[in-house]
C-alpha positions in Angstrom: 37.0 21.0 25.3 34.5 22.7 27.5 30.9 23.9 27.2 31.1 25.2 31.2 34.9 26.2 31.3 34.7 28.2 34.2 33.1 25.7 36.8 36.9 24.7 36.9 37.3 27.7 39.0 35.4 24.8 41.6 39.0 22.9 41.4 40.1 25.4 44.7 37.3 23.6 46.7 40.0 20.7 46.3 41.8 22.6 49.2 38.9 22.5 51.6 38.9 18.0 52.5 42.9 19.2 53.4 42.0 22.2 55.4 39.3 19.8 56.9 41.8 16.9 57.7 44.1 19.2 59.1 41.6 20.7 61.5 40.5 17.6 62.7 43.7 16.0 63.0 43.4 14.5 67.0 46.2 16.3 69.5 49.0 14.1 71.6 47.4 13.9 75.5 49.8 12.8 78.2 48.7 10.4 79.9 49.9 8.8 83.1 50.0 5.1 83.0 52.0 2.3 85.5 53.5 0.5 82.9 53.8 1.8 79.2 55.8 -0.4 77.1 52.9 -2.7 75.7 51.0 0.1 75.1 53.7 2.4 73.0 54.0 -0.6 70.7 50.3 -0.8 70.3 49.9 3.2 70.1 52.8 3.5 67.2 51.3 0.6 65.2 47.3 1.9 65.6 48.7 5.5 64.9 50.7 4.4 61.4 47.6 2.2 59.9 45.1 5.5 60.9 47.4 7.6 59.5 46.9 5.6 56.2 43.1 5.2 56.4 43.1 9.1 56.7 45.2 9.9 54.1 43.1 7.4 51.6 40.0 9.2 52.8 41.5 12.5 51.9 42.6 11.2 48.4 38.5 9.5 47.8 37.4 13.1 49.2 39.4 15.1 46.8 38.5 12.9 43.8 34.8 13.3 44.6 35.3 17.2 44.4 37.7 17.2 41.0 34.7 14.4 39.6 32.2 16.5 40.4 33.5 19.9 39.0 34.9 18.5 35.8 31.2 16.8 35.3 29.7 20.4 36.1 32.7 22.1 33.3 30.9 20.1 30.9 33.9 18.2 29.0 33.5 16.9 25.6 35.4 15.9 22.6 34.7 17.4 19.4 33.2 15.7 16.3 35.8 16.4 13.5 33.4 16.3 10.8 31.9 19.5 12.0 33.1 23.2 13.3 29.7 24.2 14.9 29.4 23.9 18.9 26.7 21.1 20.0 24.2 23.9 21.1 24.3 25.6 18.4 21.0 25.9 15.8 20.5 23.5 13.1 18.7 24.3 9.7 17.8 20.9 8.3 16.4 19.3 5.2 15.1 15.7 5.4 14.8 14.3 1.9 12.2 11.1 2.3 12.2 8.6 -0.6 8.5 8.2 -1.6 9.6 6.1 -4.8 7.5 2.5 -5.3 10.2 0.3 -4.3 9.9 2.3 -1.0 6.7 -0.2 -0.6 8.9 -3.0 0.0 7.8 -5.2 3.1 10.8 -5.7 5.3 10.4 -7.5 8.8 6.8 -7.0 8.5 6.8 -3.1 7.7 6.9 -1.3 4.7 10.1 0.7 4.1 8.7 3.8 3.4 6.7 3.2 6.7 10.2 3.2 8.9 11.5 6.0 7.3 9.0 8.4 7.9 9.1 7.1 11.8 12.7 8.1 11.4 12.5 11.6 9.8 9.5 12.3 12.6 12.5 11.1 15.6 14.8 13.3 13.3 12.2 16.4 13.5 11.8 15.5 17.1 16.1 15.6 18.4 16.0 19.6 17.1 15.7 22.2 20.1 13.3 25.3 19.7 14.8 27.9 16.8 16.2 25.3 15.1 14.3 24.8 11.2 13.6 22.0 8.8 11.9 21.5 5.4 10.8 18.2 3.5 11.4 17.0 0.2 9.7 13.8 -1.2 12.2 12.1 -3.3 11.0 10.1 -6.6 11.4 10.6 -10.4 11.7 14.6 -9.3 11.8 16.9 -6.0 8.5 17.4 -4.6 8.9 20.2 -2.0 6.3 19.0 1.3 7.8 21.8 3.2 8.8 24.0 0.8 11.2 26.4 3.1 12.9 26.0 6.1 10.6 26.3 9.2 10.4 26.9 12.5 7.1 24.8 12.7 7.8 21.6 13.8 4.6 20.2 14.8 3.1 21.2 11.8 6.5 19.2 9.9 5.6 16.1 12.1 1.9 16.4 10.5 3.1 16.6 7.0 5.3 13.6 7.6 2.7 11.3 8.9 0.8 12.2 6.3 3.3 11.4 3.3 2.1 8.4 0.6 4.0 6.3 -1.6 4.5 7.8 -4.8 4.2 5.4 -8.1 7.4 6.4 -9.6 11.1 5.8 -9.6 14.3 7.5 -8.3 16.3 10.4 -9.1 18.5 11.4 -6.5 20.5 13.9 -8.3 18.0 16.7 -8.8 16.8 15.8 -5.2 19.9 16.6 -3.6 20.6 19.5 -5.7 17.0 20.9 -4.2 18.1 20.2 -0.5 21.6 21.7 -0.4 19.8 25.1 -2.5 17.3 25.4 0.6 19.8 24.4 3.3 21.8 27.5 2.5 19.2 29.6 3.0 19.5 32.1 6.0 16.8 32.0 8.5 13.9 34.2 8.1 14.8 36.3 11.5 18.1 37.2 11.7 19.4 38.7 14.9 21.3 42.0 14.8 25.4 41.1 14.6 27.6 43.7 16.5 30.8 44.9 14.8 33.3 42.0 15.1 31.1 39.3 16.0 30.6 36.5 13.5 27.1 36.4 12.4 25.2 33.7 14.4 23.7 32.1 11.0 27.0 31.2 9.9 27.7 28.9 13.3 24.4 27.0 12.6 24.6 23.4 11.6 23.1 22.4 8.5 22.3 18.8 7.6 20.6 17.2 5.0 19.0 13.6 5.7 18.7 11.3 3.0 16.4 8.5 3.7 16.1 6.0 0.9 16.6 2.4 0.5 19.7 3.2 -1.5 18.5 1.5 -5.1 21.7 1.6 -7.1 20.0 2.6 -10.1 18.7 5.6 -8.5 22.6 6.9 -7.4 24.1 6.2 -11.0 23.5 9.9 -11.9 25.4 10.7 -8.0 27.8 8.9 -9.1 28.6 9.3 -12.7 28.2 13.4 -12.0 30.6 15.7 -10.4 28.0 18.0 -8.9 28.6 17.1 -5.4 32.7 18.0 -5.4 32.0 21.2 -7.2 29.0 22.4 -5.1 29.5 25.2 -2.7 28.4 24.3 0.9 29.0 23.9 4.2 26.1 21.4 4.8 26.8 17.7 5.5 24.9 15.1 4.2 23.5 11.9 6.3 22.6 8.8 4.5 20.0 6.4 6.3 19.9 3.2 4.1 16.3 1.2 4.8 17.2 -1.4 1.6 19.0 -4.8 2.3 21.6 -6.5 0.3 20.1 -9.2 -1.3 16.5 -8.7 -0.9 14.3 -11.0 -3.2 12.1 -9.4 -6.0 10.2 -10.9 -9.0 8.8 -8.8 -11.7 7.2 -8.8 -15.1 9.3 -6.8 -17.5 7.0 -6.7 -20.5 5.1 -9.3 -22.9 4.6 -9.6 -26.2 2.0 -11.5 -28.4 2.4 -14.0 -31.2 0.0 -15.6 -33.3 0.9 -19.2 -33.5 -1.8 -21.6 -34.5 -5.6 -21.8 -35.2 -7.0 -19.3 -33.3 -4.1 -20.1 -30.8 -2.0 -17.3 -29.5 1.3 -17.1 -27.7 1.5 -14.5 -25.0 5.3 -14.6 -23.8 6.2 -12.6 -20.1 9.3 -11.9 -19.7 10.1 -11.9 -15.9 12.9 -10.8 -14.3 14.3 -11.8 -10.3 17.0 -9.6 -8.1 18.1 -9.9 -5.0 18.1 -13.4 -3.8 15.7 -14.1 -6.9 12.5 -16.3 -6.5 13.5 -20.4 -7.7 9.8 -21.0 -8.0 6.9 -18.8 -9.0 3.7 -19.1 -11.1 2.4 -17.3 -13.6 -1.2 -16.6 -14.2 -3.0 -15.0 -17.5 -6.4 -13.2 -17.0 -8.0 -12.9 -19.8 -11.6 -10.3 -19.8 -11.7 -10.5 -15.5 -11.4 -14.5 -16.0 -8.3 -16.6 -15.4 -7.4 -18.4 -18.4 -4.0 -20.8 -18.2 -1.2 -20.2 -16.0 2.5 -22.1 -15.7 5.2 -22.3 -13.1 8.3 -21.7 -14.0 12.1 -20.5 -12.3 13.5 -17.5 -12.8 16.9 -16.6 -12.0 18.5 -13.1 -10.4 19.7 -10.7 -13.1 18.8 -13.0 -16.4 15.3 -12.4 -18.2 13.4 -15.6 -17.8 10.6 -15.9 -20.8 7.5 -17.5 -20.0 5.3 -18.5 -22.7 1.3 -18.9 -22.0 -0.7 -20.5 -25.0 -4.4 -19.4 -24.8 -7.3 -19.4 -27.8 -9.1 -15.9 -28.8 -12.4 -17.4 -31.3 -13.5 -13.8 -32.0 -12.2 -10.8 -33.8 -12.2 -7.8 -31.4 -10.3 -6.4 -28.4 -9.1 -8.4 -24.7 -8.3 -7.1 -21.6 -5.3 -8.8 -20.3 -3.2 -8.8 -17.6 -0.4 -11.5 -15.8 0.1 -11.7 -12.7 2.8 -13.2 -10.3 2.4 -15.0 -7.0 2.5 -11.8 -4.3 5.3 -11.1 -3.0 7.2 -8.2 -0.7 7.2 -6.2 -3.6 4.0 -6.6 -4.8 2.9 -3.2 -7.2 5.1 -4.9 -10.1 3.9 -8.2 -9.7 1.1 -7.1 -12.7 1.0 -6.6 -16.3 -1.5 -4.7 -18.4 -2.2 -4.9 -21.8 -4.9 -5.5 -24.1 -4.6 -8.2 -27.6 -6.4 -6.8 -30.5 -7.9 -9.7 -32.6 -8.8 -9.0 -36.3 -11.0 -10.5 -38.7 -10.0 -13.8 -40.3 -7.9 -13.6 -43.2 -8.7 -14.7 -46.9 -6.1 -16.9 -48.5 -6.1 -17.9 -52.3 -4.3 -21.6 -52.9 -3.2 -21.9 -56.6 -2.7 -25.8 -57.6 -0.5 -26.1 -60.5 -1.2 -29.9 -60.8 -4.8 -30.4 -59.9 -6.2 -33.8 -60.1 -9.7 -35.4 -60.2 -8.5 -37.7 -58.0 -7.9 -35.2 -54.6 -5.5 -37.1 -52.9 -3.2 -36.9 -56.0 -3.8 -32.9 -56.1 -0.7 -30.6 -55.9 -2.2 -29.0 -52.8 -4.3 -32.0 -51.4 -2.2 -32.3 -48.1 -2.2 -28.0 -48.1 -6.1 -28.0 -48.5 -6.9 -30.5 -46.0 -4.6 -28.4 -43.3 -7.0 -25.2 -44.2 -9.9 -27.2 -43.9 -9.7 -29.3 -41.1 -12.9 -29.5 -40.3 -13.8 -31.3 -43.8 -11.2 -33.7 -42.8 -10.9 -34.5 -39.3 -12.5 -31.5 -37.3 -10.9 -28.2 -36.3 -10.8 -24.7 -37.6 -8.3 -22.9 -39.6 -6.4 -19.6 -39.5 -7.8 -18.3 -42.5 -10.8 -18.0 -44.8 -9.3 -20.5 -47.8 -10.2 -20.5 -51.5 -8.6 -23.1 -53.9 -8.2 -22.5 -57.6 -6.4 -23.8 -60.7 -3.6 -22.4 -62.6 -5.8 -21.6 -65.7 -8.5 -20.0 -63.5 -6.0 -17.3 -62.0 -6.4 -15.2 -64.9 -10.3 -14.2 -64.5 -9.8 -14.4 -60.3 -10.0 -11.3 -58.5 -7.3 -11.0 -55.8 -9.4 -7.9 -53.8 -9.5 -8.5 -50.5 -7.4 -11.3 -50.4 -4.2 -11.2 -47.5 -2.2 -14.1 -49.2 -2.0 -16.0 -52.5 -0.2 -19.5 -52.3 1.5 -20.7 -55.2 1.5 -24.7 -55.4 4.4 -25.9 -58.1 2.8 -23.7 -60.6 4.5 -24.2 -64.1 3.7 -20.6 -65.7 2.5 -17.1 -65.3 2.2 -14.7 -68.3 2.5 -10.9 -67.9 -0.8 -9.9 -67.1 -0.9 -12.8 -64.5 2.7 -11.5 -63.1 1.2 -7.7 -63.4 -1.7 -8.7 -61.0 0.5 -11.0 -58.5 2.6 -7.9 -58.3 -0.2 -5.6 -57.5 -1.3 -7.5 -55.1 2.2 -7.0 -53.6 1.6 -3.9 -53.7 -1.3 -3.2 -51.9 0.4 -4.5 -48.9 -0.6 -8.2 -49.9 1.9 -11.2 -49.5 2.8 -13.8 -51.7 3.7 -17.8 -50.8 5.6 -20.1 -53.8 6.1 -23.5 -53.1 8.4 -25.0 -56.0 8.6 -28.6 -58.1 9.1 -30.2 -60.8 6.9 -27.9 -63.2 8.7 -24.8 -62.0 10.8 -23.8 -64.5 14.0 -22.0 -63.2 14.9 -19.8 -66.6 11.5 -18.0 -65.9 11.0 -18.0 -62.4 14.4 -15.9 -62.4 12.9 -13.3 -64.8 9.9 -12.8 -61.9 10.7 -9.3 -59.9 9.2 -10.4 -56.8 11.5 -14.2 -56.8 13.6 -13.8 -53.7 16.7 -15.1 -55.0 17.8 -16.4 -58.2 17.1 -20.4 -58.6 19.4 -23.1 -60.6 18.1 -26.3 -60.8 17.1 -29.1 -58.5 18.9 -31.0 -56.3 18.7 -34.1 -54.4 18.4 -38.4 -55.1 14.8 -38.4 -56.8 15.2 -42.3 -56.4 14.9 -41.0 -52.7 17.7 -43.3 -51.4 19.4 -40.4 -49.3 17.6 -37.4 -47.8 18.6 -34.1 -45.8 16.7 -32.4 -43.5 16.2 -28.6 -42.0 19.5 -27.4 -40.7 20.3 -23.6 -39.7 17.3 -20.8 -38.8 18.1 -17.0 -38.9 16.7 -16.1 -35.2 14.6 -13.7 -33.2 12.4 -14.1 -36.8 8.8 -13.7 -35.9 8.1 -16.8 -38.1 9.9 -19.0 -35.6 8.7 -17.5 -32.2 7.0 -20.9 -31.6 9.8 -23.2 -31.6 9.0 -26.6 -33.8 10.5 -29.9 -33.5 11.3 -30.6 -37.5 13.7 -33.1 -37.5 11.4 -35.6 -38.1 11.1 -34.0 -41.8 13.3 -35.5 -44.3 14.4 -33.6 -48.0 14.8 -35.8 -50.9 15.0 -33.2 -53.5 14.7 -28.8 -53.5 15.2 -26.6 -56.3 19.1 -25.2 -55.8 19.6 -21.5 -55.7 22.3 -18.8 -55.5 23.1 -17.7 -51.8 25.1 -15.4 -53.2 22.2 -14.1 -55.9 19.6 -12.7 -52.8 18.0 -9.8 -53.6 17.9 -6.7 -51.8 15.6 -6.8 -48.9 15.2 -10.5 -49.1 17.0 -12.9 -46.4 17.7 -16.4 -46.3 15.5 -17.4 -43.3 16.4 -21.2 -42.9 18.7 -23.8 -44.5 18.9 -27.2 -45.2 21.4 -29.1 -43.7 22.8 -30.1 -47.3 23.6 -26.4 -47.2 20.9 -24.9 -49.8 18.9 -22.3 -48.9 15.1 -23.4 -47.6 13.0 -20.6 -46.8 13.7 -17.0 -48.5 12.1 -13.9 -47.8 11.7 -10.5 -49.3 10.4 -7.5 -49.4 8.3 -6.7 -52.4 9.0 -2.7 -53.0 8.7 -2.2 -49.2 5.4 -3.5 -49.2 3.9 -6.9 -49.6 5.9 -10.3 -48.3 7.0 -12.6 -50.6 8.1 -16.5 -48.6 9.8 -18.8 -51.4 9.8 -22.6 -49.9 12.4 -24.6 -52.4 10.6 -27.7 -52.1 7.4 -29.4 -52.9 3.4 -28.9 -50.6 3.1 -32.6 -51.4 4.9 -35.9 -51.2 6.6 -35.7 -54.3 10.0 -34.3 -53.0 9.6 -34.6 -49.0 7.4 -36.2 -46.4 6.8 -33.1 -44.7 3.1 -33.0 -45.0 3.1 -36.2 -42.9 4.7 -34.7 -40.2 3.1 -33.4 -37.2 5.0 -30.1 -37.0 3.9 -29.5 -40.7 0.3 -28.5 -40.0 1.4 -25.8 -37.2 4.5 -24.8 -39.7 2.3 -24.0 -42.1 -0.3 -21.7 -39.8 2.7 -20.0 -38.3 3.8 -18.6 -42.0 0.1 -17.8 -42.6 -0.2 -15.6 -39.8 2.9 -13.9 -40.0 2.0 -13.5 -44.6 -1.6 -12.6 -44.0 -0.9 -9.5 -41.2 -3.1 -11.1 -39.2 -4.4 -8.8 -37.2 -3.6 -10.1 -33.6 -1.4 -7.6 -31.8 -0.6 -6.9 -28.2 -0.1 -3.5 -26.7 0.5 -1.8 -23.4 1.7 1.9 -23.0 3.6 3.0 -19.8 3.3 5.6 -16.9 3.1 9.2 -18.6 2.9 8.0 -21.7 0.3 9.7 -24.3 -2.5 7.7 -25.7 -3.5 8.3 -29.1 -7.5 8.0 -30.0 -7.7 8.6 -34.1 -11.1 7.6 -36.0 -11.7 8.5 -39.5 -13.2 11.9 -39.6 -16.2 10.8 -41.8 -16.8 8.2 -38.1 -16.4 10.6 -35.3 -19.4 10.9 -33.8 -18.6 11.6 -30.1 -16.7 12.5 -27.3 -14.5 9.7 -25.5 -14.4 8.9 -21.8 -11.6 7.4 -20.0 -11.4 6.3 -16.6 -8.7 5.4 -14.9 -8.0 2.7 -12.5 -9.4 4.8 -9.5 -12.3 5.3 -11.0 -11.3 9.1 -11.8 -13.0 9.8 -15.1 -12.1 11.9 -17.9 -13.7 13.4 -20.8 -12.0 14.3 -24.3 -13.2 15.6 -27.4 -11.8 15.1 -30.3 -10.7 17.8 -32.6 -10.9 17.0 -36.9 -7.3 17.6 -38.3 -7.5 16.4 -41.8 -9.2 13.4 -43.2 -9.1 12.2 -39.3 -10.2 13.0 -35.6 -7.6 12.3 -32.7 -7.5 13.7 -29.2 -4.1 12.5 -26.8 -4.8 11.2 -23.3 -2.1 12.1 -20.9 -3.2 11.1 -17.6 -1.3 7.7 -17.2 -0.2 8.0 -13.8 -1.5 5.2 -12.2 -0.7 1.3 -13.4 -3.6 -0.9 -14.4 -6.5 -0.8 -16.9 -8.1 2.1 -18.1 -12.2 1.6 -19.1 -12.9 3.8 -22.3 -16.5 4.6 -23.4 -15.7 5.7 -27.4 -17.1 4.9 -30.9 -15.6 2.1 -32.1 -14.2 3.3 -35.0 -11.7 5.2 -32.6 -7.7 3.2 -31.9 -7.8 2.3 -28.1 -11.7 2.2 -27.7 -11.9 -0.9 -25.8 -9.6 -0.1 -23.3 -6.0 0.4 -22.6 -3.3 -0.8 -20.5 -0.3 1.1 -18.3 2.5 -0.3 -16.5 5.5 0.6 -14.3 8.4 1.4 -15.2 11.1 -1.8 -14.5 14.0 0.2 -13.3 13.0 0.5 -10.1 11.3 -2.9 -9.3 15.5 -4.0 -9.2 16.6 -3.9 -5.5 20.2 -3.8 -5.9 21.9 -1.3 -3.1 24.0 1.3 -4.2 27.9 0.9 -2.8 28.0 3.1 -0.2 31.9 3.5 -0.7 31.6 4.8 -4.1 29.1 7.2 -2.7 30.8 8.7 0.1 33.8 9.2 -2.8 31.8 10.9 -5.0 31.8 14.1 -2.7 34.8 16.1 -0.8 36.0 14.0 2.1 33.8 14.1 5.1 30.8 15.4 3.2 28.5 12.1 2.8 28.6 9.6 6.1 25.7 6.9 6.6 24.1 6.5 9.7 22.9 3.2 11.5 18.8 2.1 10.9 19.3 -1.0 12.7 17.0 0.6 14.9 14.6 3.6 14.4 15.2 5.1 17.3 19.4 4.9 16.3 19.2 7.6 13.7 18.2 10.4 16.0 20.3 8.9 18.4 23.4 8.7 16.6 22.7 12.3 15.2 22.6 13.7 18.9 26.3 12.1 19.3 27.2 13.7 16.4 26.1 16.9 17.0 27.7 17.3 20.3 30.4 14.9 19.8 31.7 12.8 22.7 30.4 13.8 25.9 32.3 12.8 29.5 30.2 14.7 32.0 27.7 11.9 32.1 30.3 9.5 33.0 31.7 11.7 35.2 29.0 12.3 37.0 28.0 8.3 37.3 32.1 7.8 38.4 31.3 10.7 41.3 28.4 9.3 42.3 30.0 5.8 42.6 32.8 7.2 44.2 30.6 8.9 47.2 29.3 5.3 47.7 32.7 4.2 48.3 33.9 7.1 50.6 30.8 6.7 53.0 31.4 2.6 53.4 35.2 3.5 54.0 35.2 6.3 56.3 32.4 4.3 58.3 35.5 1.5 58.1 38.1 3.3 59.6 36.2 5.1 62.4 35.8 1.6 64.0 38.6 -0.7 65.6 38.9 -4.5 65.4 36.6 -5.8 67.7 37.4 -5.7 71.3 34.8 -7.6 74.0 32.7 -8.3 71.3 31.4 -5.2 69.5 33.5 -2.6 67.6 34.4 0.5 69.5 36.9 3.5 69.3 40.2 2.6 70.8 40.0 5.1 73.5 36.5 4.2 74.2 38.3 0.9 74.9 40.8 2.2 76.9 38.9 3.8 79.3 36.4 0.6 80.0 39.6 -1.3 80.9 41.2 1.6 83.1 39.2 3.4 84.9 40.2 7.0 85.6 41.5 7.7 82.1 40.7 10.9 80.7 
C-alpha cells in the first residue's frame, strides 16, 4: 500500500534519462585517414564497450528516478492487527500499575519508576488531536485523567506526579474501566457528509497496560470471560516491567505462645518467591529496642517458621515488630503487632498424700517447680497455693485460674459441686492420678475426661514405656520438648473408646494407653487428666529436664494466661470497647505519618465502643485512651501477603483469554522500545525510508561511474577522451 499513491504518476520521468541518452548519442564523422585498418579494429572494440558503459548508466539513471518516486509514494505494509491508516487519530488509555510490589528495585530503579518514564514516551509518540486518559491500577481503578483529553502536557504532569499506592492488584475491574472510556467519542466531533464514514470510527484506540504482570493479580483475567464477550474495537498492549524469578522475602504473619516462666514464643512465619533468599536474619524489636534475633533459610514457595524466645516480666501491653534484612522489596520486610501481657495467674495445688517430711509429699517435686526461687532461684508462671485434701472443703476457689489435683483419693458432693463451679466460671481443672485414686468413683465425676479401668504397668519397675504419639497443631505442644528421656513404669488404664464428648486424647504412651486427655467442661472450663503420678512413685518424670518446662506449658495454656498477640490488617476496623461505668474520654489515634485522629465514643449498653477505620498505612498506630478501653496502648497494621509474591503471570494464557489479536505484549527491554515499537505498529512497515537511503546510495554510485566511463585507459600518461587523443597524435583532425 500507499500513503502518497499518486507520486507514481513521477514513474513517466523514467522516460526522460532515455530521451536524454538518445539526444546525446555522438554522430558517425568521416574522416579521412592514410591507412585505416588498425584504427577500425580499435574504433569497433572502443565503440561496443561505450556502448555498454552507456547503457549501464542509463539503467543506474532510471533506478535513481523509480527509487526516488516510490520513496516519495510513500509505500508501506500494513499491520494486520489493525484496520486504521498510520495517520489516523488515536484515543488512548494508559492504565499504570501503582500497586506495592510496583516498588520493587530492578537494575537500580524502582519499577514503578520505569513505567511511568514509559507511559510519559507513550504520551509523547501521539500527534496533536489525538487523546489519552490515566488510570492508576491497584486494589481498584483510580481514574488520574478521568476522560479522554486532548491535554497532553497537562497528562505528562499528572504522570510525573503519580505515587506508589500501598495496595495490591486487581486487574479485572481496571481493564473493564479503560475499554468503558476508550469507547468514548471525542468531545468535538467534525460534521460527516452523507456517505462518508464518520472520522471517529477510523481512530485507533489502544489501551496500555503497564504492570509487572504479578500472576495473582491476572487470576480474575484469566478465570473470567469478560474480555471474549466485551464489545470493542480497542486493542490492548501489555508492557511487562516484572522478571521471572525475581527474589523476595517476606513475613506472612506471627503468632505468640506462652511457653515458660515469663518466657514467650513469638513464631514468624516467612515466606521467599522468586529465586528465594538461602540466608536471612530475623530481628524482634521489642518497645523501639531490639531484643533477640536468628538467622535462618527460607525456601521459595514453602512457609519457613521462625521461632524467637524473648522474656516479658510485667503485665501490660508491647509494641512489637520483626523485621527482615532489606531487600529489593523492602515495604513487606516488617511486621506489626503488639503482645498483651496479663496479670499472673493464681494456681491452687491439692496434695492427696502430704507428708511432714517434704521430700516425701505427693506434690514435693510439683511445688518446688512453682517455687523455684525457694529452691534453686527463678520465678514461676503462676501465683501458687498448696493445700491438703481435708482443707479443700473450707478453701475458697474465687479468683483462682487453675486447681491441681495431686493423686487425691476422694471428693464428696459438695467438694465435686464447687470443683465444678469453678469449671464453670471459665476456670480449669488439672488431675494427676495414683495409687489413691480410686477408678469406680473417679468414673462417676462429670468433668473425668474419659472413663478409667485400673492401673497398668510392672510396679516392681523392671520394664518401662515412655511418651509415644501427640495429637498436633495443639497449643500445648507449640514448644516442641525432647521427652524421651522420661520413662513410665505404671498409669492408670482407661477406655479410648469411653472419651467423652468434647474431650480428646492429646498424647499417648507408647504402650498404647492414653496419657494426656482433655475436655471441655460444658463449653467452659478445661479439664487436663495426666494418667500417671506428679512424683516418683510411678515415673521419673519429675527428674527430667523437660519436666519443669512441661509442666509451665500446661499451666499457661489451663490458667488463660493472658498473653496474646495481635495485629489487624490494611482497612481493617479497630474496635475500642471500655465498660461504660470507665469511659471517661475521647480516644486519639495517630497513624504512622503522624496524621492524628480523634474519636468519641458513643455508650451502647452496659459498654462504650467507637470503630477506627483509617488503616491505610502499614506500621504502628500511637493511641492516647483510658486504659480501660481494648487497643489503648497501641495497635499494629500490616500488608496484605498476596502481593509481596512476584510470580509473573503466563503471558500465553493471557493473550488466550481474549479474541485472537486483542492482547499482544510489547518489548521494555528498553524504555525508549515501547513507544518505539508502538510507532511500528501503528504505521506498520514502512519502505520509503529505505528507499530513500537505496536512492541516495545509488546516486553515489552513478556519479563515480559515469565520471569512469567518460575517461579512456591512459594514453601518454594521463587519462584523456579518445578523440582528444587522436588529434594530439594527428594533427589536422577535426
Amino acid at each position: 500500500m500507499f500513503l502518497a499513491a499518486p507520486f507514481l504518476w513521477g514513474m513517466a520521468a523514467l522516460g526522460l534519462p532515455v530521451l536524454i541518452h538518445m539526444m546525446q548519442s555522438p554522430r558517425a564523422r568521416l574522416i579521412n585517414f592514410p591507412s585505416v585498418r588498425f584504427l577500425k579494429i580499435c574504433r569497433k572494440n572502443a565503440v561496443r564497450r561505450t556502448r555498454l558503459k552507456n547503457l549501464i548508466l542509463l539503467l543506474l539513471r532510471m533506478l535513481l528516478l523509480a527509487l526516488i518516486v516510490f520513496g516519495m509514494a510513500k509505500p508501506f505494509q500494513k499491520n494486520e492487527t489493525t484496520e486504521a491508516l498510520p495517520e489516523a487519530a488515536i484515543s488512548m488509555v494508559i492504565v499504570l500499575d501503582n500497586s506495592y510490589s510496583m516498588g520493587y528495585v530492578d537494575r537500580g530503579t524502582m519499577r514503578f519508576e520505569q513505567a511511568k518514564l514509559a507511559a510519559i514516551g507513550l504520551v509523547d509518540s501521539l500527534k496533536p488531536g489525538d487523546d489519552v486518559a490515566v488510570i492508576l491500577m491497584n486494589e481498584k481503578p483510580v481514574p488520574y485523567v478521568r476522560e479522554l483529553s486532548t491535554d497532553l502536557e497537562r497528562v505528562r504532569k499528572v504522570l510525573r506526579e503519580a505515587e506508589l499506592a500501598i495496595a495490591g492488584t486487581k486487574v479485572e475491574p481496571s481493564l473493564r474501566e479503560a475499554l468503558r472510556i476508550v469507547q468514548k467519542p471525542p468531545a468535538a466531533t467534525p460534521e460527516v457528509k452523507p456517505g462518508e464514514e464518520a472520522p471517529d470510527l477510523r481512530r485507533r484506540r489502544e489501551v496500555h497496560v503497564l504492570t509487572d504482570l504479578q500472576a495473582s493479580s491476572w487470576s480474575d483475567v484469566l478465570k473470567g470471560n469478560f474480555l471474549k464477550t466485551v464489545d470493542t474495537t480497542a486493542k490492548i498492549y501489555v508492557s511487562s516491567f516484572g522478571r521471572k524469578g525475581s527474589p523476595n522475602s517476606f513475613i506472612e504473619s506471627a503468632t505468640v505462645t506462652a511457653s515458660g516462666t515469663h518466657e514467650t514464643t513469638i513464631t514468624a512465619k516467612v515466606r521467599a518467591s522468586g529465586a528465594g533468599s538461602p540466608g536471612n536474619i530475623i530481628t524482634l524489636n521489642v518497645n523501639d529496642r531490639n531484643v533477640t534475633q536468628e538467622a535462618f533459610a527460607v525456601r521459595p514457595g514453602t512457609p519457613t517458621p521462625v521461632p524467637l524466645v524473648t522474656q516479658f516480666s510485667d503485665a501490660g501491653s508491647y509494641r512489637c515488630v520483626l523485621s527482615l534484612q532489606d531487600d529489593d522489596l523492602n515495604i513487606d520486610d516488617r511486621y506489626y503487632f503488639t503482645v498483651e501481657v496479663g496479670e499472673r495467674s493464681t494456681v491452687l495445688v491439692v496434695d492427696g498424700e502430704p507428708s511432714a517430711v517434704e521430700p516425701l509429699a505427693e506434690t514435693f517435686y510439683l511445688w518446688a517447680a512453682f517455687n523455684p526461687g525457694a529452691v534453686a532461684g527463678g520465678a514461676a508462671p503462676s501465683d501458687a497455693r498448696r493445700i491438703g485434701v481435708a482443707t479443700l472443703p473450707t478453701t475458697s476457689l474465687e479468683g483462682l485460674r487453675c486447681v491441681i489435683l495431686c493423686n487425691v483419693g476422694h471428693l464428696d458432693g459438695a467438694e465435686l459441686i464447687k470443683i465444678e463451679n469453678h469449671l464453670r466460671e471459665g476456670g480449669s481443672v488439672m488431675i494427676f492420678t495414683g495409687r489413691n485414686v480410686n477408678a469406680e468413683e473417679y468414673n462417676q465425676w462429670t468433668c473425668l475426661p474419659i472413663a478409667l479401668t485400673q492401673p497398668v504397668g510392672d510396679a516392681a519397675k523392671r520394664q518401662s514405656f515412655g511418651f509415644g504419639e501427640v495429637r498436633g497443631n495443639h497449643p500445648l505442644f507449640a514448644r516442641k520438648l525432647d521427652l524421651r528421656s522420661a520413662r513410665f513404669f505404671i498409669c492408670y488404664g482407661s477406655d479410648r473408646n469411653r472419651v467423652k464428648d468434647g474431650g480428646a486424647i492429646l498424647r499417648s504412651f507408647d504402650n498404647g494407653q492414653p496419657a494426656l486427655i482433655e475436655y471441655i467442661y460444658e463449653g467452659k472450663g478445661k479439664v487436663l487428666l495426666f494418667t500417671s503420678t506428679c512424683d516418683l512413685e510411678w515415673t521419673n518424670f519429675p527428674l527430667r529436664r523437660a519436666f519443669l518446662p512441661w509442666l509451665y506449658q500446661a499451666m499457661y495454656y489451663l490458667s488463660n494466661q493472658d498473653t496474646e498477640g495481635k495485629a489487624y490488617k490494611l482497612h481493617e476496623k479497630v474496635k475500642f470497647q471500655a465498660l461504660a461505668a470507665e469511659y471517661k474520654k475521647s480516644i486519639s489515634v495517630t497513624d504512622p505519618a503522624g496524621n492524628r485522629t480523634v474519636l468519641r465514643p458513643q455508650v451502647k449498653g452496659g459498654s462504650a465502643e467507637v470503630l477506627f477505620t483509617g488503616t491505610s498505612l502499614p506500621g504502628m498506630y500511637q493511641v492516647d485512651a483510658d486504659e480501660a478501653f481494648s487497643n489503648s496502648a497501641g495497635f499494629g497494621v500490616n500488608l496484605g501477603v498476596s502481593e509481596s509474591i512476584l510470580t509473573v503471570a503466563d503471558q500465553d494464557g493471557i493473550e488466550s483469554a481474549a479474541p485472537a489479536g486483542m492482547i499482544s505484549f510489547l518489548d521494555v527491554t528498553a524504555l525508549a522500545s515501547v513507544p518505539q515499537e508502538m510507532k511500528d505498529i501503528r504505521g506498520g512497515k514502512e519502505y520509503w525510508p529505505m528507499l530513500f537511503k537505496l536512492a541516495l546510495l545509488l546516486f553515489i554510485v552513478e556519479s563515480l561511474f559515469g565520471n569512469f566511463i567518460s575517461r579512456t585507459k591512459k594514453a601518454g600518461g594521463m587519462e584523456q577522451p579518445l578523440f582528444e587523443v587522436l588529434k594530439q597524435r594527428t594533427p589536422g583532425i577535426e
